[in-house]
C-alpha positions as CSV (number, residue, x, y, z in Angstrom):
1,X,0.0,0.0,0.0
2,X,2.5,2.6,0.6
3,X,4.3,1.8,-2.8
4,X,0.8,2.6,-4.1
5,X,0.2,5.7,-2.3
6,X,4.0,6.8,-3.5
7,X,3.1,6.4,-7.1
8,X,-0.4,8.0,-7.1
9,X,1.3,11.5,-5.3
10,X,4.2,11.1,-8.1
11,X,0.9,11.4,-11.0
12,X,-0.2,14.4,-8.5
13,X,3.0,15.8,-8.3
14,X,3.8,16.6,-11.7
15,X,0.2,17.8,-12.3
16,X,0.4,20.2,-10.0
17,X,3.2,21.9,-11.0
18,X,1.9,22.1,-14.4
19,X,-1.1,23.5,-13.5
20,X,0.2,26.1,-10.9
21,X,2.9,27.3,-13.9
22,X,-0.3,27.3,-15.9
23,X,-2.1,29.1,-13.4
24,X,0.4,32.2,-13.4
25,X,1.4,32.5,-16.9
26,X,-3.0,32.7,-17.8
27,X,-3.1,35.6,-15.5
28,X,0.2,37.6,-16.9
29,X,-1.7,37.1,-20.2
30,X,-5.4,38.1,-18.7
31,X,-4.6,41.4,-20.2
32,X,-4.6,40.2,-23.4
33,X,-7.5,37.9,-23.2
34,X,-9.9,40.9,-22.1
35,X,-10.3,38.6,-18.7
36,X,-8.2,41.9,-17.1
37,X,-8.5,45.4,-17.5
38,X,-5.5,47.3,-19.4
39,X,-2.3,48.0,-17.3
40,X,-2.3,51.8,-19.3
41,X,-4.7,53.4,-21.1
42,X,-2.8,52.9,-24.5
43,X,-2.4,49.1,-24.2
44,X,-3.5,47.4,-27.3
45,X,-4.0,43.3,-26.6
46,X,-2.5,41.3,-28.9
47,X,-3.8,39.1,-30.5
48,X,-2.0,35.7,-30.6
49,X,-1.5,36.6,-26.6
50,X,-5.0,36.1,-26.2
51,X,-5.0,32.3,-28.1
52,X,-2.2,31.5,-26.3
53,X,-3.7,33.1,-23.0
54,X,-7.2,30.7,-23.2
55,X,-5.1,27.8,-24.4
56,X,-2.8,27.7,-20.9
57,X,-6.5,28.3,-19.3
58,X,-8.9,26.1,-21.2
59,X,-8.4,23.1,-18.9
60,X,-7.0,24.4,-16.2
61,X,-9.1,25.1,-13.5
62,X,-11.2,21.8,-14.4
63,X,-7.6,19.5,-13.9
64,X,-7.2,21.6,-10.4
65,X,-10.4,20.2,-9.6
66,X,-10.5,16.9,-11.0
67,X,-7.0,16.2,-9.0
68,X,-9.0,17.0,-5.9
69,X,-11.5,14.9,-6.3
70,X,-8.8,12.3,-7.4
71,X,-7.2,12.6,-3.8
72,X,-10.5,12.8,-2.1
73,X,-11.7,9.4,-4.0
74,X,-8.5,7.9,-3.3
75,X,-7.9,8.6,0.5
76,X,-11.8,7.3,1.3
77,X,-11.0,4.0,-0.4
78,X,-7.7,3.3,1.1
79,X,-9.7,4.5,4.6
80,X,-13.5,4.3,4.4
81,X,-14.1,5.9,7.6
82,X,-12.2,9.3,6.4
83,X,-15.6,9.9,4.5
84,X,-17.4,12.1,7.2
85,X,-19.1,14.9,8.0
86,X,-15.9,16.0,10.3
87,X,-13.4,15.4,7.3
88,X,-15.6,16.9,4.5
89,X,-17.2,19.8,6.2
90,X,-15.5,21.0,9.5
91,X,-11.8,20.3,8.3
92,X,-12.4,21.4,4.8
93,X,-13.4,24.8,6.3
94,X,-10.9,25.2,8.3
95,X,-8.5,24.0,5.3
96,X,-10.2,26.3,2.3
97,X,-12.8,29.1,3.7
98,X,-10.4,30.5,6.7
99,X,-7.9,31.3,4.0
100,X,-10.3,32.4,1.3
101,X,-11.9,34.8,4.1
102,X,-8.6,35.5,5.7
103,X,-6.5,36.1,2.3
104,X,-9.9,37.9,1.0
105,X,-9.5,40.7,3.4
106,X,-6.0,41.4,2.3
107,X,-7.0,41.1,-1.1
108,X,-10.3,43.3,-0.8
109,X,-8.2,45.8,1.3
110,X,-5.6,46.4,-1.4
111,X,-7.7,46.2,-4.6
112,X,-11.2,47.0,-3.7
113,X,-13.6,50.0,-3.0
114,X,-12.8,50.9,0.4
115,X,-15.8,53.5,0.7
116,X,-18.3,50.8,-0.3
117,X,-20.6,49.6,2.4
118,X,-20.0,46.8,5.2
119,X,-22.5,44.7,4.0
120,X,-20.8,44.8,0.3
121,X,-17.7,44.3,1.7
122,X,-18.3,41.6,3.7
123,X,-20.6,39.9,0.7
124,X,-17.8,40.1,-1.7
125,X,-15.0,38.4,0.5
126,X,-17.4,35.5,1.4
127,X,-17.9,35.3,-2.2
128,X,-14.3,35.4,-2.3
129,X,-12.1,38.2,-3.6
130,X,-10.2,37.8,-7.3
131,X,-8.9,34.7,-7.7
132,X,-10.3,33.2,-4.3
133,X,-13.6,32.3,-5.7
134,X,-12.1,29.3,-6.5
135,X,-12.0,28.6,-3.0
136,X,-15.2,28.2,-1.9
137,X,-16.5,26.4,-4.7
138,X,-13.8,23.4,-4.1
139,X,-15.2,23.6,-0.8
140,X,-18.9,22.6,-1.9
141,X,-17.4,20.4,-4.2
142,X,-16.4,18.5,-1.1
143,X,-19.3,19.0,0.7
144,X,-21.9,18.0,-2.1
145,X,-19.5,14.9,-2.8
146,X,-19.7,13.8,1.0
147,X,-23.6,13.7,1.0
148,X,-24.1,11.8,-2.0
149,X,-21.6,9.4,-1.2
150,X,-22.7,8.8,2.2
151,X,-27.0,9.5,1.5
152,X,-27.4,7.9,-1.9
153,X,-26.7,4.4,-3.3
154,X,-23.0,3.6,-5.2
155,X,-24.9,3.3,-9.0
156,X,-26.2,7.2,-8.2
157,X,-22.5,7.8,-9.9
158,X,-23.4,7.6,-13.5
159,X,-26.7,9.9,-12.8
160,X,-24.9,12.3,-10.9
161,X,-21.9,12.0,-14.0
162,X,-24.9,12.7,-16.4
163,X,-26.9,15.5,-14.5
164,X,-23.2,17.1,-13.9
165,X,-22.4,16.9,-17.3
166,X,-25.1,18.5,-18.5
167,X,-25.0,21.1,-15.7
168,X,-21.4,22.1,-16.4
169,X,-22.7,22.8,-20.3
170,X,-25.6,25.5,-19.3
171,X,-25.1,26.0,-15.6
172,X,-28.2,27.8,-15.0
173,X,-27.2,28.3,-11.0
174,X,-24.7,30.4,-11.9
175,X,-26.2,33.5,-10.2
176,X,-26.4,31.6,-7.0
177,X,-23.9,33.2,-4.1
178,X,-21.2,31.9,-1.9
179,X,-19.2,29.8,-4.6
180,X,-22.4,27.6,-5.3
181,X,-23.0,29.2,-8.7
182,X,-19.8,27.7,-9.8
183,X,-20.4,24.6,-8.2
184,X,-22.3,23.6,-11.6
185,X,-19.2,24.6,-13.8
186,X,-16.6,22.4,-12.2
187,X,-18.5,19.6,-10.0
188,X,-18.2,17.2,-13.3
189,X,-14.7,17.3,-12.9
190,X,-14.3,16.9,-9.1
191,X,-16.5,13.8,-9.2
192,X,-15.2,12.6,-12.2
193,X,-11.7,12.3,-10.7
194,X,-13.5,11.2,-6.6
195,X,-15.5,8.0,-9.2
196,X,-12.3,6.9,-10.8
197,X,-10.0,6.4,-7.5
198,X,-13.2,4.7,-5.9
199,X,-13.2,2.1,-8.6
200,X,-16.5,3.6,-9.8
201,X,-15.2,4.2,-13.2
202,X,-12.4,3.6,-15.2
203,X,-11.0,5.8,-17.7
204,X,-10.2,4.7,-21.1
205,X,-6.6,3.1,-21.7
206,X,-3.0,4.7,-22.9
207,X,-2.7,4.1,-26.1
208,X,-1.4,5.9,-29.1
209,X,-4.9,5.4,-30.6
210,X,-6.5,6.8,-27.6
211,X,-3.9,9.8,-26.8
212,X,-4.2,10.6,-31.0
213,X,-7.7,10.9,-31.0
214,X,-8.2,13.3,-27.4
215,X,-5.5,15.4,-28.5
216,X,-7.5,15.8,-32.0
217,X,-10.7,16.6,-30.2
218,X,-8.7,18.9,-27.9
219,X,-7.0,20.8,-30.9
220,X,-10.6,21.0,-32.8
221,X,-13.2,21.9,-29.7
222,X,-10.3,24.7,-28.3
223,X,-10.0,26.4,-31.8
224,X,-13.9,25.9,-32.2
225,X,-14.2,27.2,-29.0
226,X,-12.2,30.5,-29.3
227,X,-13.6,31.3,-33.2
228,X,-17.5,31.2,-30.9
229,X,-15.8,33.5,-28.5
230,X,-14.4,35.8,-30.9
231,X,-16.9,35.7,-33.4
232,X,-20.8,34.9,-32.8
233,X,-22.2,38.3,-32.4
234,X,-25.5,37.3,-29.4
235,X,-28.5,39.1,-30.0
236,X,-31.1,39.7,-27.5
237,X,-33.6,36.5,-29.0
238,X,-34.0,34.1,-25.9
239,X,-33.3,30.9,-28.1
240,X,-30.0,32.3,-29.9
241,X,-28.6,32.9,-26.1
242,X,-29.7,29.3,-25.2
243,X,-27.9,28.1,-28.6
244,X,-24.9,29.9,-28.0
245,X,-24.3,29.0,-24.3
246,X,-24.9,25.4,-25.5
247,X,-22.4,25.3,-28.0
248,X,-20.2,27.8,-26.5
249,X,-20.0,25.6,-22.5
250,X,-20.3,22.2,-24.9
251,X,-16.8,23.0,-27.0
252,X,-15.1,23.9,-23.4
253,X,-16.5,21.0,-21.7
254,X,-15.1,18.5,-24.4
255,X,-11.7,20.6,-24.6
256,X,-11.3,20.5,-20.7
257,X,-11.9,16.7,-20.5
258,X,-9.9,15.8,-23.4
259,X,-7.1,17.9,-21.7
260,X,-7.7,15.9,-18.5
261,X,-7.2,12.7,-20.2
262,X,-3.9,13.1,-21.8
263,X,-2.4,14.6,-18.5
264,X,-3.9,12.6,-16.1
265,X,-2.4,9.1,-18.5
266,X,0.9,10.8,-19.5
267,X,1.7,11.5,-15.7
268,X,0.9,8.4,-14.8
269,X,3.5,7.0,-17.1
270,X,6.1,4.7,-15.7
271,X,8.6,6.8,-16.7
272,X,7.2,9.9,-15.8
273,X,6.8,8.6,-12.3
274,X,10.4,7.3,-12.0
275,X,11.9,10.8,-12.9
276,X,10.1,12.6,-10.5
277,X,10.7,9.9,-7.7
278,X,14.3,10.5,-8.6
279,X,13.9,14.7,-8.0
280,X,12.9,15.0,-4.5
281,X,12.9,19.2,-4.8
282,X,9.8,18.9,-7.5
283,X,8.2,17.0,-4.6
284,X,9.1,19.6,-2.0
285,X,7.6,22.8,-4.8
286,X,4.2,20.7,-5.6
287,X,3.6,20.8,-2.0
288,X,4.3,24.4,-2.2
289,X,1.3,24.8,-5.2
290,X,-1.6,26.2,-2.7
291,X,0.6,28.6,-1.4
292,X,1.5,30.0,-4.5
293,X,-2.2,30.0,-5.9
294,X,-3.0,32.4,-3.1
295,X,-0.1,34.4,-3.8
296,X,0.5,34.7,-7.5
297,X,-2.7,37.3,-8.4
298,X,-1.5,39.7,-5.4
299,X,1.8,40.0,-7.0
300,X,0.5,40.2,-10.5
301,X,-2.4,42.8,-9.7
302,X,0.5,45.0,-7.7
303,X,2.7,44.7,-10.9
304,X,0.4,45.9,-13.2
305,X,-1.7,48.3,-11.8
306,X,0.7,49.6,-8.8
307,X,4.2,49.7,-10.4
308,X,5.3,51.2,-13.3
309,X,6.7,47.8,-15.0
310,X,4.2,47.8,-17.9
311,X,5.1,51.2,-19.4
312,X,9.3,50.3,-18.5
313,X,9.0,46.6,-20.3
314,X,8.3,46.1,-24.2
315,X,4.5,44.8,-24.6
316,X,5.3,41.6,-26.0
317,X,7.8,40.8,-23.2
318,X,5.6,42.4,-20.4
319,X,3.7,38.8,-19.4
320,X,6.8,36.6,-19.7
321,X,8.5,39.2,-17.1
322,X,5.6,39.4,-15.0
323,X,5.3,35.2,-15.1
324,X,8.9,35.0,-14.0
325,X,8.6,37.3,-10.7
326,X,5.2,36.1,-9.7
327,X,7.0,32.9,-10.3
328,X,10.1,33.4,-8.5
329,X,7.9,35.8,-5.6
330,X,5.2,33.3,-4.7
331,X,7.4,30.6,-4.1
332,X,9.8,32.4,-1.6
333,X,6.7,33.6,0.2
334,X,5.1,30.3,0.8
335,X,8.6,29.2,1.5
336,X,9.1,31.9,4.4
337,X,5.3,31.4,5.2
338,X,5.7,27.5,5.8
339,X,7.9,28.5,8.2
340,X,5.6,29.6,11.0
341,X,3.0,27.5,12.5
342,X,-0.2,30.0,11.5
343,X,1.3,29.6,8.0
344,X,1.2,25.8,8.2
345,X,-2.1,26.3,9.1
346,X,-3.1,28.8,6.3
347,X,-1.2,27.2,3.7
348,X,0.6,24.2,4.7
């Protein structure tokens, strides 16, 4: 059992640090994507910036999720009892809404409308400030994955797998508060990855045949995707809407799973897993990865709208410079935070 355990964090491992290096290079290119405002009034996006911008974040934020569900599913089959309400609710808020309200303040302090009243403020950070919204939707993941484990019968899998699937293409709770609104954009994914480490399902097998084909439906539903974004012009007609959101959340859906595949099967390659096993320092930085996702959109937001680094670097080097320090930054801060006991509890 422990060999087993060491080889499924090795697969987590390297996805991690993808996805945090991911993570950080999306948002030095937000301001070319439209996703951020301009660093200067004379900024003028450019346009392969903002392909390359949606292709680091296409997938992204659904692999962070499906890797939590992945350790969730495979710490409750390895121990059973670990599936309650203590683990799931009480520890998980402890572990992901203290930081997101705690980090939120911070955040909300330094980037937000200070006059604005306490109730808006206090809304806003429970909601969770920038890039903390993220925060308390993994948190409902959890929750929602704990009750229908432990309330419904094992073959509710493949209804909740449909009924997800079709949520995370509409999502018509999206205007629902507190994180739950995206709860129906990235739930699929969580559960997905919680199903597959309990056995529940199985996903299809490394093969050339099989990593061909995803990486074809990746390539065709990601450039599908951005010519809808671009291009379809939405009228005010009720049923064009309805089309477009359709088609629109259908080609992300099939980008982000196809994505998911071909990671999730090339890290779990025997050799992947050996080289990684034989680099103990990308262990020690994957455990640093929720540090630096609370860290990296401070540093970026200060660098572009409270320093003078856009208007002193050339545009097209501007997010490659801004990756690199938010890079370099947001690991030595989790390193020094690690250090202290309240940041082992924050971050650790």
């Amino acid at each position: 059992m422990a060999t087993a355990k060491k080889e499924f964090l090795m697969d987590i491992v390297l996805v991690r640090l993808l996805l945090i290096g991911l993570l950080i290079i999306y948002h030095a290119f937000a301001i070319h994507t439209n996703s951020w405002r301009p660093p200067y009034s004379q900024f003028e996006p450019i346009a392969i910036y903002n392909w390359f911008g949606m292709l680091t974040h296409i997938a992204q934020l659904e692999a962070m999720v499906f890797i939590s569900g992945l350790l969730l599913g495979y710490q409750t089959a390895h121990k059973p009892g670990s599936l309650n309400f203590h683990s799931c609710v009480i520890k998980k808020s402890k572990r992901i809404l203290l930081p997101c309200i705690i980090f939120g303040i911070i955040y909300y302090i330094l980037f937000y409308d200070l006059s604005a009243s306490p109730i808006t403020m206090i809304y806003r950070i429970l909601n969770g400030c920038g890039h903390l919204w993220f925060l308390p939707m993994i948190f409902w993941c959890f929750v929602f994955t704990y009750f229908i484990t432990t309330q419904l019968p094992p073959p509710i899998c493949y209804i909740m797998l449909t009924a997800s699937l079709m949520v995370a293409i509409i999502n018509p709770l999206g205007f629902l508060p507190f994180g739950l609104g995206s709860v129906g954009n990235y739930f699929l994914y969580f559960y997905m990855g919680f199903c597959i480490k309990q056995g529940l399902i199985k996903l299809p097998s490394f093969s050339k045949q099989n990593i061909s084909l995803a990486l074809f439906l990746f390539a065709t539903s990601f450039i599908a995707f951005m010519l809808v974004r671009e291009c379809w012009q939405i009228s005010n007609n009720l049923t064009e809407k309805i089309i477009h959101r359709t088609v629109f959340g259908s080609l992300h859906v099939l980008s982000a799973l196809t994505a998911i595949f071909c990671l999730y099967r090339i890290a779990n390659k025997e050799k992947v897993i050996n080289y990684l096993k034989s680099k103990p320092v990308l262990i020690t930085l994957s455990g640093y990865c929720y540090g630096v996702y609370i860290y990296q959109q401070f540093i970026l937001q200060i660098l572009y709208y409270k320093t003078s680094l856009p208007l002193q670097v050339n545009i097209y080097w501007l997010p490659w410079t801004a990756s690199f320090i938010t890079l370099v930054l947001s690991v030595l801060l989790c390193h020094l935070t690690l250090k202290f006991k309240w940041g082992r509890f924050l971050i650790g």
